[in-house]
SETORGU-760459 format. One record per residue: residue number from 1; residue in one letter; x, y, z of N, C-alpha, C in turn. Coordinates in steps of 0.2 Angstrom, whole numbers, plus 5000, padded with zeros to 4 digits. Layout:
% SETORGU-760459
 pos code   nu   nv   nw  cau  cav  caw   cu   cv   cw
 NUM    a    X    Y    Z    X    Y    Z    X    Y    Z
...
***
This chain:
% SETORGU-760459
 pos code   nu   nv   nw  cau  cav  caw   cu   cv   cw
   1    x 5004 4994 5000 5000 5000 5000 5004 5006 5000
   2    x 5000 5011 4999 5004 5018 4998 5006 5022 5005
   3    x 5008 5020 5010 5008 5024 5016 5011 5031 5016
   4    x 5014 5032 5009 5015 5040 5011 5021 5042 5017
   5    x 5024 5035 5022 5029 5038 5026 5036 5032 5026
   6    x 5041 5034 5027 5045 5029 5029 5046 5025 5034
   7    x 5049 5018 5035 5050 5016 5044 5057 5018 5044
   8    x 5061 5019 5041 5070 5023 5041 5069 5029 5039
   9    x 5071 5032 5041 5072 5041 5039 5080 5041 5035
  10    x 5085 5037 5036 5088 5037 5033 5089 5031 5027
  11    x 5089 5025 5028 5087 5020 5025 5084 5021 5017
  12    x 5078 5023 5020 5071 5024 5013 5074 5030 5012
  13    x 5076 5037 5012 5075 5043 5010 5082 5042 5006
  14    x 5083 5048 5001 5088 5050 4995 5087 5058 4995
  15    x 5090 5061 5000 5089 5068 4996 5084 5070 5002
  16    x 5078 5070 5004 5071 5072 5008 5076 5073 5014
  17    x 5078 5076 5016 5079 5078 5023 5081 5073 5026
  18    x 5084 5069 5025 5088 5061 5029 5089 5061 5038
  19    x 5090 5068 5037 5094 5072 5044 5085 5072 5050
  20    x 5083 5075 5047 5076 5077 5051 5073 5071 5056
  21    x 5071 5072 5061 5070 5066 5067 5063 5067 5063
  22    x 5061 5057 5065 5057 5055 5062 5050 5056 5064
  23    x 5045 5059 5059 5037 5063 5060 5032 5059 5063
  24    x 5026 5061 5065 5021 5055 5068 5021 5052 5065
  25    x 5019 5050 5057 5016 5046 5052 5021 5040 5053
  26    x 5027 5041 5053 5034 5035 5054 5032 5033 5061
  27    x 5030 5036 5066 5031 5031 5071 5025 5028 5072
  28    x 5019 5031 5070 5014 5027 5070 5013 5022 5066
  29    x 5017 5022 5058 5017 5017 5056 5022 5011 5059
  30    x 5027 5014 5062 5033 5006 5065 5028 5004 5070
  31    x 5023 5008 5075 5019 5005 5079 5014 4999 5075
  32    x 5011 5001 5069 5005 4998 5068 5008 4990 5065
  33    x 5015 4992 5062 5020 4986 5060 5021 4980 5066
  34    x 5024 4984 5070 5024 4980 5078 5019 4976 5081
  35    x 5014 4981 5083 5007 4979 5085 5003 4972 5083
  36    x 5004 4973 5075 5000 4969 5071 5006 4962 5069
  37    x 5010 4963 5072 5016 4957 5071 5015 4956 5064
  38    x 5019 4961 5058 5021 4962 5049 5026 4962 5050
  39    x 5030 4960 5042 5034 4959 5041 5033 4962 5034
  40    x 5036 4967 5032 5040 4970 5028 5041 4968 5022
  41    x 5040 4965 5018 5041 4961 5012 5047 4961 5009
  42    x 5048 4969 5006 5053 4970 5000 5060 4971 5005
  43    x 5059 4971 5012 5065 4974 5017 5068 4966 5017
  44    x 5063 4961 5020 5065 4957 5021 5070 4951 5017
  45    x 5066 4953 5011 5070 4950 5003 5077 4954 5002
  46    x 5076 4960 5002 5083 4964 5002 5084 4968 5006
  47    x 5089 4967 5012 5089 4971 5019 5094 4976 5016
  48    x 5098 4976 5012 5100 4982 5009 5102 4987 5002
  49    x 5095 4983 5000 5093 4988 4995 5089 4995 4996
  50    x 5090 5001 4992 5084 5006 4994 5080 5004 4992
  51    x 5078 5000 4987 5070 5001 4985 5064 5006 4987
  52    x 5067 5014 4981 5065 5016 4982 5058 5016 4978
  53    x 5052 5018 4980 5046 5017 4978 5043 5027 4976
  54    x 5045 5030 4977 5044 5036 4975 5049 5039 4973
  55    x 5048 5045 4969 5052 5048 4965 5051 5056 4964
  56    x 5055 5061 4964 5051 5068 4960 5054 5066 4952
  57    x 5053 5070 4950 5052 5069 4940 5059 5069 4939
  58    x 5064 5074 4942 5072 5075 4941 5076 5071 4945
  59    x 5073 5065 4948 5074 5060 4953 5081 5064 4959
  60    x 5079 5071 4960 5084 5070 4965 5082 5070 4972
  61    x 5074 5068 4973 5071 5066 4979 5070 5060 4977
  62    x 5070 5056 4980 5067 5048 4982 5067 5047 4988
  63    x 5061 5042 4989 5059 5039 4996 5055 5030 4995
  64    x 5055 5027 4999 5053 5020 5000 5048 5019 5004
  65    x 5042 5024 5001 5035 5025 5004 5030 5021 5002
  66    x 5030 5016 5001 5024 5011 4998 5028 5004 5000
  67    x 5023 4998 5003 5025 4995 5006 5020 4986 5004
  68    x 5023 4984 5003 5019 4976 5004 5021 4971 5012
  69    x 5014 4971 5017 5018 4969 5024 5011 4963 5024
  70    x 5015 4958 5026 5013 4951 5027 5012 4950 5036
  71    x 5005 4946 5037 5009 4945 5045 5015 4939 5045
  72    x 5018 4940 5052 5024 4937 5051 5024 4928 5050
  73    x 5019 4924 5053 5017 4920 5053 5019 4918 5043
  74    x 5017 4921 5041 5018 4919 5031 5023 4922 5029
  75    x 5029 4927 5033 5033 4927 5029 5038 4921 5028
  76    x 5038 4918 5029 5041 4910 5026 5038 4907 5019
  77    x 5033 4911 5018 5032 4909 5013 5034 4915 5006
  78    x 5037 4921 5006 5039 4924 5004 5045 4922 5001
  79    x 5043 4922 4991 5050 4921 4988 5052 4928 4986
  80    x 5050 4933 4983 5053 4939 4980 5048 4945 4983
  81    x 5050 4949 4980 5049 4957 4980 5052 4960 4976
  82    x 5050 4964 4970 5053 4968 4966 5050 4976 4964
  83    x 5052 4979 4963 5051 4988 4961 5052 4987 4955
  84    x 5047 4990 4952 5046 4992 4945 5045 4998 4943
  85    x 5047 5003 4940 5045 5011 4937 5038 5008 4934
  86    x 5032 5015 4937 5028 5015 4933 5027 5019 4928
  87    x 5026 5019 4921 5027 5026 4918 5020 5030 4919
  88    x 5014 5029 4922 5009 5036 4922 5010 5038 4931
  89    x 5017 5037 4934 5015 5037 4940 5020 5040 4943
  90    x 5022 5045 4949 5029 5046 4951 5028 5041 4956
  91    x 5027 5036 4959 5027 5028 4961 5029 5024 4957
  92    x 5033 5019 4962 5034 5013 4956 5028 5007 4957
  93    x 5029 5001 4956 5024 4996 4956 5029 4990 4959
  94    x 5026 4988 4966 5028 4985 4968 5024 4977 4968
  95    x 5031 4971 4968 5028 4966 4963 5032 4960 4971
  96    x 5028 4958 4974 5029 4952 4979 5027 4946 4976
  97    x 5031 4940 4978 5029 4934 4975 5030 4929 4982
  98    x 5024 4925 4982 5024 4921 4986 5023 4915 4985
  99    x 5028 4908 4989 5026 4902 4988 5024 4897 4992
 100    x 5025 4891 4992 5023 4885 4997 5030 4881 4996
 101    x 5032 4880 5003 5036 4878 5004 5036 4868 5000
 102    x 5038 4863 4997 5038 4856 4997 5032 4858 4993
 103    x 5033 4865 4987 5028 4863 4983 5029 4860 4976
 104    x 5025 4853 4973 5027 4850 4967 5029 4852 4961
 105    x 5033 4850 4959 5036 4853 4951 5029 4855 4949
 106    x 5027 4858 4942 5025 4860 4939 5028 4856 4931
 107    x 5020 4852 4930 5023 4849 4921 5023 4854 4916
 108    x 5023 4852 4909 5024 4857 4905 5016 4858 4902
 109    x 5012 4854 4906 5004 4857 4906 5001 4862 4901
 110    x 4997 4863 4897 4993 4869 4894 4984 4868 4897
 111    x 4982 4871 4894 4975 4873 4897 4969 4875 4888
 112    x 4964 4868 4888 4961 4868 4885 4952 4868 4887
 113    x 4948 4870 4882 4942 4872 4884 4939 4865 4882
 114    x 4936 4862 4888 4932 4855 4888 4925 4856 4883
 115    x 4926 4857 4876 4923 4860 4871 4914 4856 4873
 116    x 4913 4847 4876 4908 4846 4877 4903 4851 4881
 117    x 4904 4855 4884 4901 4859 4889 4896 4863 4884
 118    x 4899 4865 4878 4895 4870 4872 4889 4865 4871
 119    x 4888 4860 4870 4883 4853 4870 4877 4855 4875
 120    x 4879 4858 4881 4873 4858 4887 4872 4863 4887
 121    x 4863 4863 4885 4861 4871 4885 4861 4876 4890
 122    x 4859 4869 4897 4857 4873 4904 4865 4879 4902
 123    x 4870 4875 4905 4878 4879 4904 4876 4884 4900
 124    x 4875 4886 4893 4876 4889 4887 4871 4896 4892
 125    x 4865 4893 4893 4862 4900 4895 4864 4901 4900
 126    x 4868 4898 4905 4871 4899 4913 4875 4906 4910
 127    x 4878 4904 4906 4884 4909 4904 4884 4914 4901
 128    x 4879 4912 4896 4873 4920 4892 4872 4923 4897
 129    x 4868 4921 4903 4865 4924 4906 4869 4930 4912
 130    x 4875 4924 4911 4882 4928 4916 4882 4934 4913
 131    x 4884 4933 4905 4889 4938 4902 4885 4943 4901
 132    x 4876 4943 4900 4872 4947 4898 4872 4954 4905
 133    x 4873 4951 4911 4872 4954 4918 4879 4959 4920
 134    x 4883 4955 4917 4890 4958 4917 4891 4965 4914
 135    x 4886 4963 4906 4886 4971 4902 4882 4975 4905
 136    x 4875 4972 4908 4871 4981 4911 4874 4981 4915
 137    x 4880 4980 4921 4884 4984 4926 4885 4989 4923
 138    x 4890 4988 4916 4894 4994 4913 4890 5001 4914
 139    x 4879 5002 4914 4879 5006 4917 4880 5010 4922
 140    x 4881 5007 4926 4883 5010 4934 4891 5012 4934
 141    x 4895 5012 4929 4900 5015 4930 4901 5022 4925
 142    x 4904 5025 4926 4906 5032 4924 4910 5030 4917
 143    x 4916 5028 4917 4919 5023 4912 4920 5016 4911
 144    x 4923 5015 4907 4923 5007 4904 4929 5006 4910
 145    x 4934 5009 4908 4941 5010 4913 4937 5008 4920
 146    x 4933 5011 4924 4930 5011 4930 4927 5003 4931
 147    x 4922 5001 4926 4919 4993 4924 4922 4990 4924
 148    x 4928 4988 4922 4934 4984 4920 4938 4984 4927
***
């Protein structure tokens, strides 16, 4: 999420006043981290990378204000974290992966449509009638972009 503050003031910051004792929003957030026993995602994958998550446009401010926190209990199951630039955004896009520990290989499997289903009309109209319901939502939204 976009929490808008750091748990480091020096750590996460580039430029933003590094020096300055750290604001309520920082202490409230290391609280709510505490409290709620989180784990940190992208810190915990890379304890000494910036990953910086914000930007100014001349990138001579950055900060590491947006945050993916698991309770602690599942960060074991935590394989990655990465930061990605977004381009309509001075945010970047942060991308967490998560696994199961003694989980089975994977075959080289595809995914086919069990075409007998087209056969049974009940289905046929289950699904017309899915996708016919789906389209009058679109009026309740302002844009397609909003509907989607």
């Amino acid at each position: 999420g976009d929490f808008n503050t750091v748990l480091d003031a020096f750590a996460d910051r580039l430029r933003t006043s590094a020096t300055r004792p750290p604001d309520p929003s920082s202490k409230s957030f290391t609280s709510l981290i505490a409290t709620n026993d989180l784990t940190d995602v992208f810190r915990s994958v890379h304890p000494t990378e910036p990953g910086f998550t914000w930007r100014q446009p001349n990138y001579q401010n950055m900060s590491r204000i947006d945050y993916v926190l698991v309770s602690r209990d599942l960060s074991c199951y935590i394989d990655d974290c990465t930061v990605r630039s977004w381009l309509w955004s001075d945010h970047s896009l942060l991308k967490a992966s998560f696994g199961t520990r003694d989980r089975p290989a994977r075959g080289a499997g595809y995914w086919h449509l069990n075409v007998s289903v087209l056969d049974d009309t009940d289905y046929c109209r289950l699904i017309r009638g899915f996708w016919q319901s789906w389209r009058d939502e679109r009026l309740r939204y302002p844009s397609v972009r909003d509907w989607w």
